[in-house]
C-alpha positions, 0 to 999 in steps of 0.5 A, a space after each residue: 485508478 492510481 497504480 499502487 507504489 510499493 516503498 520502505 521507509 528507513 526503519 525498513 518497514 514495507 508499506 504500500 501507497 494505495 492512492 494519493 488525495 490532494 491532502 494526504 496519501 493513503 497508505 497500508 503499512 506492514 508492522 509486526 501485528 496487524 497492518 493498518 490504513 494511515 493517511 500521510 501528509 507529503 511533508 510525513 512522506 518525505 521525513 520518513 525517508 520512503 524508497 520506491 521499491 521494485 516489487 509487483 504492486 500486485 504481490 504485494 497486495 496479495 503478501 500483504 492480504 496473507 499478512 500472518 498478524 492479520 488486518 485492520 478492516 480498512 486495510 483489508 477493504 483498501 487492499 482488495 479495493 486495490 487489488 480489484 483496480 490492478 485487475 482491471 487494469 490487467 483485463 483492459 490490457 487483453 
């Protein structure tokens, strides 16, 4: 599994980049209400300016999972899908 990258776009919205396909990139982007699962092109990436940020891909996973506005469905399963690979990863390491 891909580790999950953690940017800002320049209207400083936070997003997580869950994985990257051949096509698009999944992302989980934090808004106001709830957060939402978006597939972006990486032509869609490069125009919105995304800056790699350097926070814990695993806070943030569980900020995001604590979202106040709460969550789409599909974010939610991408998010703890996420966060299932991290530890995994994590418990490998041991």
């Amino acid at each position: 599994m891909q580790t999950p990258v953690v940017v800002k776009d320049h209207n400083s919205k936070t997003a997580i980049i869950t994985r990257m396909g051949r096509k698009y990139a999944y992302v989980v982007f934090m808004k106001s209400g709830k957060l939402t699962l978006g597939k972006l092109t990486p032509v869609q990436i490069q125009n919105k300016a995304f800056k790699t940020l350097a926070i814990d891909p695993a806070v943030a996973v569980d900020q995001f999972l604590a979202h106040s506005g709460g969550l789409t469905q599909s974010a939610r399963l991408e998010l703890e899908a996420v966060k299932e690979g991290l530890h995994e990863t994590d418990s490998a390491g041991l």
